[in-house]
C-alpha positions as CSV (number, residue, x, y, z in Angstrom):
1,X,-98.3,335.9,156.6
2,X,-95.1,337.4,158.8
3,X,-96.7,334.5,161.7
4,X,-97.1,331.7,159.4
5,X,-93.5,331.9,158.1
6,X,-92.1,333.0,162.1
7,X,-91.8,329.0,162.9
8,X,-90.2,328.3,159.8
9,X,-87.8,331.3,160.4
10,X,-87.3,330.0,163.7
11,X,-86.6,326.4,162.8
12,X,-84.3,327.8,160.2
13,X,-82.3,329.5,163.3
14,X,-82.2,327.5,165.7
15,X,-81.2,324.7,162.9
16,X,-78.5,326.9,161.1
17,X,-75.6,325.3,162.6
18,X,-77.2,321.0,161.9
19,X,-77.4,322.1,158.2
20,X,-74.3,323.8,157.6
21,X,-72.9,320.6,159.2
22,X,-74.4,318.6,157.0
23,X,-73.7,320.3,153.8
24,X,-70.2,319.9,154.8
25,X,-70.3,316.3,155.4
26,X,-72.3,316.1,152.3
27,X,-69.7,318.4,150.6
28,X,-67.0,316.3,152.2
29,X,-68.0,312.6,151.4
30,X,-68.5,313.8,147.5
31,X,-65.0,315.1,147.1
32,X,-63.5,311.8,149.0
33,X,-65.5,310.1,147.0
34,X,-64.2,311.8,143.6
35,X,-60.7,311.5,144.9
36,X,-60.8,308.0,145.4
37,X,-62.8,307.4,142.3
38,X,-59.8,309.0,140.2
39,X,-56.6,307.3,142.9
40,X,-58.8,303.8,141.6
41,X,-59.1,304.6,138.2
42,X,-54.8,305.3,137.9
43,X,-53.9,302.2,140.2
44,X,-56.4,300.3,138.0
45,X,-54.6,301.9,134.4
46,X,-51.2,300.9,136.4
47,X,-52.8,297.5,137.1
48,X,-53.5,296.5,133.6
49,X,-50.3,298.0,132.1
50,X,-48.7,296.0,133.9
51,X,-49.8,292.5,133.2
52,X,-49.7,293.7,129.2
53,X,-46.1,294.6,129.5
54,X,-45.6,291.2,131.4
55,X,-46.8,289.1,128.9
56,X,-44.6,291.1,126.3
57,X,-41.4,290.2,128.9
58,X,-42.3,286.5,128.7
59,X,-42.6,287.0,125.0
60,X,-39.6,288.2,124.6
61,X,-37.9,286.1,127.0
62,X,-39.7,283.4,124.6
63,X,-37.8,284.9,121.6
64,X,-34.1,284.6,122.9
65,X,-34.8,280.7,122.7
66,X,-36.3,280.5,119.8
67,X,-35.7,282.1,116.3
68,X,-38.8,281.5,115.0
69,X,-40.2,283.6,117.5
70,X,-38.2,286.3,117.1
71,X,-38.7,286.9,113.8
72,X,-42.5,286.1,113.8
73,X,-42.6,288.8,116.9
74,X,-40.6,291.1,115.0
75,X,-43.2,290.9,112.0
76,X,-46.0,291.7,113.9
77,X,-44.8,293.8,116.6
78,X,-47.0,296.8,115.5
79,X,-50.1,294.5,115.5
80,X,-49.5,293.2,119.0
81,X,-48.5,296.3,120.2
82,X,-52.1,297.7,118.9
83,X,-53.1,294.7,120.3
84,X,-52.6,295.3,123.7
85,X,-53.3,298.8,123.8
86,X,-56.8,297.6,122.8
87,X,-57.1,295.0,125.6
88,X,-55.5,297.7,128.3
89,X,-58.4,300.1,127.2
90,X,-61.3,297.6,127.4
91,X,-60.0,295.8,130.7
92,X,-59.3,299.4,132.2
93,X,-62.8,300.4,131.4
94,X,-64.7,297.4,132.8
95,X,-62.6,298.0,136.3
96,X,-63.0,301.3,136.1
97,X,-67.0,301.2,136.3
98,X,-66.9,298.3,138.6
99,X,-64.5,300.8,141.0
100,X,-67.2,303.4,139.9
101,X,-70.2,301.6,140.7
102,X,-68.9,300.6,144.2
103,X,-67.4,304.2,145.3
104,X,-70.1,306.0,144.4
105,X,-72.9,303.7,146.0
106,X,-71.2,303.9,149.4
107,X,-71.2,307.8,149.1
108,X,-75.0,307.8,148.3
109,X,-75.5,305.6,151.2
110,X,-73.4,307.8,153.0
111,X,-75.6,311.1,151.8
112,X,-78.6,309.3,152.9
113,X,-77.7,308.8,156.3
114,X,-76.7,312.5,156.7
115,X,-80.0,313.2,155.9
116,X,-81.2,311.1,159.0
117,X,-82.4,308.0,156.8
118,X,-82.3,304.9,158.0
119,X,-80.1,302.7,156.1
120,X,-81.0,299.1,157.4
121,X,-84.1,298.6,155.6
122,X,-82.3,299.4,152.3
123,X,-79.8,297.4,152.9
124,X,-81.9,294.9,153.8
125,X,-83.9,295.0,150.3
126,X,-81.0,295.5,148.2
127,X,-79.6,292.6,150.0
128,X,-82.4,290.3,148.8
129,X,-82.4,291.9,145.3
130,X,-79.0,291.4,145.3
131,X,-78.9,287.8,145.9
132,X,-82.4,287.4,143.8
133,X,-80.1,288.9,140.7
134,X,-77.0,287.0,141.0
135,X,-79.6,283.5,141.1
136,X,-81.5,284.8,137.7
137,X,-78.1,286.3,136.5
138,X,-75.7,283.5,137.3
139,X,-74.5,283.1,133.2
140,X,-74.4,286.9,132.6
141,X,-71.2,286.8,135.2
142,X,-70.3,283.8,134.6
143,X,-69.6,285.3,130.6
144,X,-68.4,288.1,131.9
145,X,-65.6,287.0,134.1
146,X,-65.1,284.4,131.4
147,X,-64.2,287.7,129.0
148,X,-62.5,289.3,131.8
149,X,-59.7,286.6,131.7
150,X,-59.7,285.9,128.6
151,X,-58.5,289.6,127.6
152,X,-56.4,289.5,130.5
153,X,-54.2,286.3,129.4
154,X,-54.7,287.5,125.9
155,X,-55.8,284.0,124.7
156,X,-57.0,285.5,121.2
157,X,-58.0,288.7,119.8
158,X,-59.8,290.4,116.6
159,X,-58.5,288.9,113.6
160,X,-57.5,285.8,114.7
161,X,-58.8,281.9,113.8
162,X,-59.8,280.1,116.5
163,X,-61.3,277.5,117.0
164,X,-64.0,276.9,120.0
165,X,-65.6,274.1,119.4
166,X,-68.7,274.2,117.1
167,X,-67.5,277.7,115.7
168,X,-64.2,278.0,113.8
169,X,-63.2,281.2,111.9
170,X,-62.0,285.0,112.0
171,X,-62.6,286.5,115.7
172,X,-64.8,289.6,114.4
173,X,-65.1,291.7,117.6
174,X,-64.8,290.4,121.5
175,X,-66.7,291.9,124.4
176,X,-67.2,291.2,128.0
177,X,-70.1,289.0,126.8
178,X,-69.9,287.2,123.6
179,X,-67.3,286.5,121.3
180,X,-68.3,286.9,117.1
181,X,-66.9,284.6,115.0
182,X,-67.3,284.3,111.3
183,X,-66.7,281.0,109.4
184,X,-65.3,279.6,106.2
185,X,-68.9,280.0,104.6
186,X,-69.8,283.5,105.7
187,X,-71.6,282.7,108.3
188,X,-71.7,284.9,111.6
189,X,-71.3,283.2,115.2
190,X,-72.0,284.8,118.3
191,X,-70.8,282.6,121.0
192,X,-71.2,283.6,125.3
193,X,-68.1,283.4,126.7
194,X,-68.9,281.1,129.1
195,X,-69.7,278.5,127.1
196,X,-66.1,278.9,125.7
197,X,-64.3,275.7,127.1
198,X,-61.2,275.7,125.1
199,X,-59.6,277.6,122.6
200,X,-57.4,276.7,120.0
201,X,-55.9,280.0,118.4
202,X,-54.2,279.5,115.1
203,X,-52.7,283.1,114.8
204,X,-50.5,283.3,117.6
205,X,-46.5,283.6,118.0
206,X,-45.9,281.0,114.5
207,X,-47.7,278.0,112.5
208,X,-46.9,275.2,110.6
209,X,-48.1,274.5,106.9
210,X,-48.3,270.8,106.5
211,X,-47.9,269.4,103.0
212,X,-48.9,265.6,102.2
213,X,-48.0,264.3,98.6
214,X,-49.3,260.6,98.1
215,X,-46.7,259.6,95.7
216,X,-47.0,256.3,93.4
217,X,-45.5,253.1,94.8
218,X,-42.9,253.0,92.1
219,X,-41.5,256.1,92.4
220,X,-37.7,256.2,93.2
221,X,-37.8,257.8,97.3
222,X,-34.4,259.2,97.2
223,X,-35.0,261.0,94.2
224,X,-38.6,262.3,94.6
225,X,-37.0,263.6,98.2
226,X,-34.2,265.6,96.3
227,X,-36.8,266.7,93.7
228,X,-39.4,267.9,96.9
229,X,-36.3,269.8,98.3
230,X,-34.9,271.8,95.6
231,X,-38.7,272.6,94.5
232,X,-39.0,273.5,97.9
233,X,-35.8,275.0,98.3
234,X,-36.5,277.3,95.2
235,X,-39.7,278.1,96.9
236,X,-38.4,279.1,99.9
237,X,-36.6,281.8,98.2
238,X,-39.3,283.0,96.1
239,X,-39.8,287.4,97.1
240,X,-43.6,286.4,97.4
241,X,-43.4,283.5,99.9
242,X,-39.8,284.4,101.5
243,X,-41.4,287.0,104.0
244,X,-44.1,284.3,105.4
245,X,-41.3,281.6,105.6
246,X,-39.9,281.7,109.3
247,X,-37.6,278.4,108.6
248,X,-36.2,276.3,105.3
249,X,-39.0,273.4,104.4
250,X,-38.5,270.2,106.0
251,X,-39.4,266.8,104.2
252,X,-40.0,264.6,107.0
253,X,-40.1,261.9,104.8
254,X,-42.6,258.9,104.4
255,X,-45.7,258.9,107.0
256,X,-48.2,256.8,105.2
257,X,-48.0,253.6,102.7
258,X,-51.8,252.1,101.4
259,X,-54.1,251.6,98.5
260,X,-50.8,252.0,95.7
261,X,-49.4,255.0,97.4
262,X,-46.8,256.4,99.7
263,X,-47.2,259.7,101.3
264,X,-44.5,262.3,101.8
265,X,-44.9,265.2,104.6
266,X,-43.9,268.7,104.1
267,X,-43.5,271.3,106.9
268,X,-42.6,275.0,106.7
269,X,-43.1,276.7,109.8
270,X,-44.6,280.2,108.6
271,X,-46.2,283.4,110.0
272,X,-49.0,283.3,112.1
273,X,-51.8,283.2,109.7
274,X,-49.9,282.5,106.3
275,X,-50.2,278.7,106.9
276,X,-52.9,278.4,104.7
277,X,-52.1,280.3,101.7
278,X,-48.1,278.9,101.6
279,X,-49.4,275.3,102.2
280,X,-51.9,276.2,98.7
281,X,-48.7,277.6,96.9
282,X,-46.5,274.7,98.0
283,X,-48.6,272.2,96.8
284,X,-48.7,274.2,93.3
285,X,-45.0,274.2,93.2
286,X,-44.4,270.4,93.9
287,X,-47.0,269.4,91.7
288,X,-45.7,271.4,88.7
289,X,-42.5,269.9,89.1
290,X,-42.9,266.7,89.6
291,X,-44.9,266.9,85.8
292,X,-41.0,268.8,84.9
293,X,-39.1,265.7,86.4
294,X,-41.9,262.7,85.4
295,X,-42.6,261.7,89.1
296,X,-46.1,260.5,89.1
297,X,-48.5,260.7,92.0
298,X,-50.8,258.1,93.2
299,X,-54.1,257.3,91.8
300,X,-56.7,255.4,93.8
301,X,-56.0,251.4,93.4
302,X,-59.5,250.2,92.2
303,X,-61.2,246.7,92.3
304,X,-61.3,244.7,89.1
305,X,-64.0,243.0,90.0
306,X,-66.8,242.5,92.4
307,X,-69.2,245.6,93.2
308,X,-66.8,248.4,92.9
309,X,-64.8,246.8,89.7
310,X,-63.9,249.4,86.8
311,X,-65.2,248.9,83.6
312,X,-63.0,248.0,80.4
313,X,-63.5,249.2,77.0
């Protein structure tokens, strides 16, 4: 037995020095390698601070210009704020196991060859499965870059309406990968973020609630226009509305004249969001008092005779 293990004693000798060596290098590369793991991860936290707290400069360099703005900013300040908190986070964690993934893989490589490994051949390989993988993979990073910038530029976020083309609704949750959306009827979307062309976001800095009234072509302009703006006027001022209203309603006047009627526009620049529900409660308003003051709305001009003729008696 003691003249079986005497090589391995002697190997163990005369090798003493070569392994301490190397469990030093080894010891060495994994503590550089932690070090720089945790110097990336704070330049990468510093990184994506950073462009967050510049778009909220150029949002509030917006908001000296423009009192709308302001006062839409200053209504949702805590939901932005949450918002890019949220955005920081996910963007800071995606870098930070990219930074990970890289770091770490050069140290392994860099273990290996202290073990006397050759590293050409696996190089080599993961080379060619590298290349294989991006071919097979290309829409998987083309979606995830995609999602990258769109967090990044903060072009919408959960719970706001967008609308990407054949999917228009509430933004449900966002990841690297897909974007879920869910529609008027109920209906959940899941859309790749690379097929995401253009974006149009309907909850962002303010909106407009536009009003149309087709109006009968005997109604007195001038005085359906003072009627519109003191309805509107008293609107404005209602506690319910007031709080979504950014500016006082504007009757742009007449946009549209056909088939016995004459169109008035309304616009009242809201909150991001309440477009929808003041442009319902508008419409309410004008329509109960223009019964008050006798102004009568349009009703469809229709042939008396031929195919579509009405019927008398």
């Amino acid at each position: 037995m003691v003249a079986q293990a005497g090589p391995i004693v002697g190997w163990f000798t005369s090798n003493t020095g070569t392994l301490i060596s190397g469990l030093m290098n080894i010891a060495i590369i994994a503590a550089v390698a932690f070090v720089a793991r945790a110097i990336a991860g704070r330049l990468i936290m510093q990184l994506v601070k950073r462009i967050v707290s510049s778009h909220k400069r150029i949002s509030q360099a917006k908001s000296k210009t423009s009192r709308v703005v302001t006062r839409s900013a200053e209504n949702n300040g805590e939901g932005r704020q949450a918002r890019q908190e949220q955005r920081a986070h996910t963007i800071g964690s995606v870098l930070g196991s990219i930074a990970s993934f890289v770091i770490f893989g050069v140290a392994f490589m860099m273990v290996l060859a202290e073990f006397g490994i050759n590293l050409a051949p696996v190089l080599a390989s993961a080379g060619v499965l590298g290349l294989a993988v991006g071919f097979g993979a290309q829409s998987l990073v083309q979606d995830f870059l995609s999602g990258l910038f769109m967090m990044t530029e903060d072009q919408f976020g959960v719970g706001d309406v967008v609308d990407v083309g054949d999917a228009v609704g509430t933004v449900e949750a966002m990841t690297m990968r897909i974007t879920k959306i869910r529609d008027l009827d109920g209906n959940l979307w899941h859309v790749r973020n690379g097929e995401i062309m253009r974006v149009c976001n309907m909850n962002q800095d303010w909106a407009n609630a536009v009003v149309e009234v087709p109006l009968d072509y005997s109604v007195d302009l001038p005085e359906a226009k003072r009627v519109m703006e003191a309805s509107l006027e008293e609107f404005a001022a209602d506690p319910e509305f007031q709080p979504q209203i950014l500016e006082k309603p504007d009757v742009n006047g007449v946009v549209g004249i056909g088939n016995g009627a004459v169109t008035m526009r309304v616009i009242i620049k809201t909150k991001p969001g309440s477009q929808w529900a003041v442009g319902r409660a508008a419409r309410a308003q004008l329509k109960n008092r223009f019964d008050q003051e006798g102004i009568q709305v349009a009703h469809p001009v229709l042939p008396l005779s031929g195919s579509g003729a009405t019927k008398q008696g």
